[in-house]
C-alpha positions in Angstrom: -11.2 22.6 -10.1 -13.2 22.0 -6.6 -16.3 21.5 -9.1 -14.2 18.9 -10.9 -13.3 17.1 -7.4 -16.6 17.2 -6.0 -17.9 15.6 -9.1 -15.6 12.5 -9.0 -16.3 12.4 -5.6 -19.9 11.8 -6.1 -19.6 9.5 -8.4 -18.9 6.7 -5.9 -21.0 7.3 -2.2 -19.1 7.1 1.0 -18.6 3.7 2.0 -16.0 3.1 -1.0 -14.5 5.8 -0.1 -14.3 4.5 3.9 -13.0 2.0 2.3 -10.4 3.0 0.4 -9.1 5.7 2.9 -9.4 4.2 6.8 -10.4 0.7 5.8 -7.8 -0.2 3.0 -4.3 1.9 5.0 -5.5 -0.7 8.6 -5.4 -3.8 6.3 -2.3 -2.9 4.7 -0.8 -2.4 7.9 -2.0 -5.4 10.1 -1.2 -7.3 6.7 2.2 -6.2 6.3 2.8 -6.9 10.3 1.5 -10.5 9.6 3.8 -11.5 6.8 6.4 -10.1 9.4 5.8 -12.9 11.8 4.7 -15.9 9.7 5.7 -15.5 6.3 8.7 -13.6 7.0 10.8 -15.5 4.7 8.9 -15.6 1.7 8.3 -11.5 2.6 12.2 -11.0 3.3 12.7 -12.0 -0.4 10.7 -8.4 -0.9 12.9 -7.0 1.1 16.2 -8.1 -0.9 14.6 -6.9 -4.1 14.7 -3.5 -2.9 18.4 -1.8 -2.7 17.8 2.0 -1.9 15.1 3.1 -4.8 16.2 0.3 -6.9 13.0 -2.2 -6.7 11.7 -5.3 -8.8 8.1 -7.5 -8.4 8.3 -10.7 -6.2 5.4 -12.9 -5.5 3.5 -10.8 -3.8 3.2 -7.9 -6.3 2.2 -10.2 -9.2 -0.1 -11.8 -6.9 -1.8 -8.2 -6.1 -1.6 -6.9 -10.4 -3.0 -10.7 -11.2 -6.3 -9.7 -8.2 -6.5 -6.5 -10.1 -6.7 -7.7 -13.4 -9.5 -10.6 -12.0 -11.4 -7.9 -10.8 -11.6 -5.3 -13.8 -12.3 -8.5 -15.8 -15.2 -9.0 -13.8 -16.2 -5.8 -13.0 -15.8 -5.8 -9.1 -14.3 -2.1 -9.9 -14.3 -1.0 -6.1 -12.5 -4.1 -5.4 -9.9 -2.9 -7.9 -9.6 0.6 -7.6 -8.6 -0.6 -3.3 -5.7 -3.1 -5.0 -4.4 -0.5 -7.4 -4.2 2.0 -4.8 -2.4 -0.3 -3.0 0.0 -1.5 -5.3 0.7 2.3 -6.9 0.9 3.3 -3.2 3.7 0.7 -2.4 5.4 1.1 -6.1 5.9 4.6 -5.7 7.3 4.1 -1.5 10.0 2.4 -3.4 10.4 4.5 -6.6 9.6 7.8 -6.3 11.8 9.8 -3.7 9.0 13.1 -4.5 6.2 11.0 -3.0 6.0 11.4 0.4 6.2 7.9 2.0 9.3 7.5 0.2 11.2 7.7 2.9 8.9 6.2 5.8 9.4 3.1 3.8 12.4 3.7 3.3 13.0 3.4 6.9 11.1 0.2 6.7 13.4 -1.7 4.9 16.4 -0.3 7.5 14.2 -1.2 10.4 11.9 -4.2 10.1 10.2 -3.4 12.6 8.6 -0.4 11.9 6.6 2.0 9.3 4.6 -0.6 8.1 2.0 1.2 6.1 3.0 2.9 2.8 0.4 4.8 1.8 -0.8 6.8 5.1 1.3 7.0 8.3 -1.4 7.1 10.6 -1.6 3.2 11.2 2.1 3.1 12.3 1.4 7.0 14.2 -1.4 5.1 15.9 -0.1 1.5 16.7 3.2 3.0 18.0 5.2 1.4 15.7 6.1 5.0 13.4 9.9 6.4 13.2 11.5 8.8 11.5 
C-alpha cells in the first residue's frame, strides 16, 4: 500500500503538490472571503441552494466543472486536477455528512462569517476566522 502511494506521489514532483495542498486551500479561502464582500449577492444565491445537506449547482459550480472540462481538453492536467479537488472538496462539504468538513461548512452557511475554506481548516484556524 505505502509502495502504491509513494508511486503516485512521484509521478507528479513537488510543486503540484504545493500547489494543490498550501497553495490551492489559501485561494479558496481569500476567494470565498472576496465574494463575501463584493459579489455577495450573486454568492448568497449559493447559499439558498443549500438547505441542511440538500445542495444544487449555481453559477459558480458550472463555471468551475466548465474550467475543468477546458483544461482536460487541453491538457493543462495540473490545472485541472486543483479545480476538481476543489469542486469534489466543496460538493462533498455539502453532501456527505462522513467527510469531515461536513460540518465546518456547515457552520458556514449558519454563520457567514466564518469557516470559509472547505477542504482544510487551517486557512480559517490561521486567519482567526474558524468556529466550531
Amino acid at each position: 500500500m505505502i509502495e502504491t502511494i509513494l508511486s503516485f506521489i512521484t509521478l507528479f514532483d513537488a510543486k503540484p503538490l504545493a500547489l494543490l495542498f498550501i497553495l490551492q486551500p489559501l485561494i479558496e479561502y481569500f476567494g470565498h472571503r472576496v465574494v463575501h464582500i463584493y459579489r455577495y449577492h450573486y454568492h448568497m444565491a449559493h447559499h439558498r441552494t443549500w438547505s441542511g445537506g440538500s445542495y444544487s449547482l449555481y453559477g459558480g459550480d458550472t463555471y468551475v466543472l466548465l474550467f475543468i472540462i477546458g483544461a482536460l481538453y487541453t491538457r493543462h492536467y495540473k490545472t485541472g486536477l486543483v479545480l476538481l479537488k476543489y469542486e469534489v472538496t466543496h460538493t462533498m462539504a455539502h453532501i456527505c455528512p462522513s467527510y469531515y468538513m461536513y460540518r465546518h461548512h456547515q457552520l458556514h452557511h449558519t454563520h457567514p462569517g466564518n469557516n470559509f475554506a472547505f477542504s482544510v481548516m487551517w486557512p480559517d484556524r490561521l486567519f482567526g476566522t474558524f468556529i466550531e
